[in-house]
N, C-alpha and C positions, 0 to 999 in steps of 0.2 A: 783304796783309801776312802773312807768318809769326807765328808765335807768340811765337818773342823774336829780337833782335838777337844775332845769333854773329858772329864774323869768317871773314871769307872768306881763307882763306890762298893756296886755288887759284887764284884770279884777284887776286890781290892784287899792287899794286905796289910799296909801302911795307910796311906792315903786316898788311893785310888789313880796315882800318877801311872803306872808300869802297865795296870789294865787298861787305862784309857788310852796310852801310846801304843797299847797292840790293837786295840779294836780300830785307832786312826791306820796305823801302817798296817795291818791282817800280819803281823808277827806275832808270835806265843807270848804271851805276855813274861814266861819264865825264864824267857833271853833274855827280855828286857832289863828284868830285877838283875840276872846275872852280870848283865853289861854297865846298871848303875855298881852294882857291886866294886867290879872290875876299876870302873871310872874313879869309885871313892878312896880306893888303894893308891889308883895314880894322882889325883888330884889331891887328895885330903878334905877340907873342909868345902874346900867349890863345890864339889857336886853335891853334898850335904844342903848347902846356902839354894841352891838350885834348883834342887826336888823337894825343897819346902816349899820356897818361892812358887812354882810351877801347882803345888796342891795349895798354897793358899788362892791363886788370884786366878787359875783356870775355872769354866765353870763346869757344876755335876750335871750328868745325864737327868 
């Protein structure tokens, strides 16, 4: 793990949230898109609200 969660704007496909949560945890970042994926089927709009939230007010690399 890094030191804190940045966004990853370089490898980013949306925002740069999925990238920047693999480079804090050293997971793929292509899990991670799958697992919000996953999350937004179960949740619905929460996890939508949440990974805007997270690329608005995090900061970039």
């Amino acid at each position: 793990m890094n030191g804190r969660f940045l966004l990853n704007r370089g490898d980013a496909k949306v925002m740069g949230v999925a990238a920047g949560l693999g480079d804090y945890t050293g997971v793929d970042p292509t899990i991670i898109r799958l697992g919000f994926i996953a999350a937004t089927l179960l949740t619905g709009p929460v996890m939508i609200l949440l990974y805007v939230l997270a690329g608005l007010l995090a900061p970039a690399q």
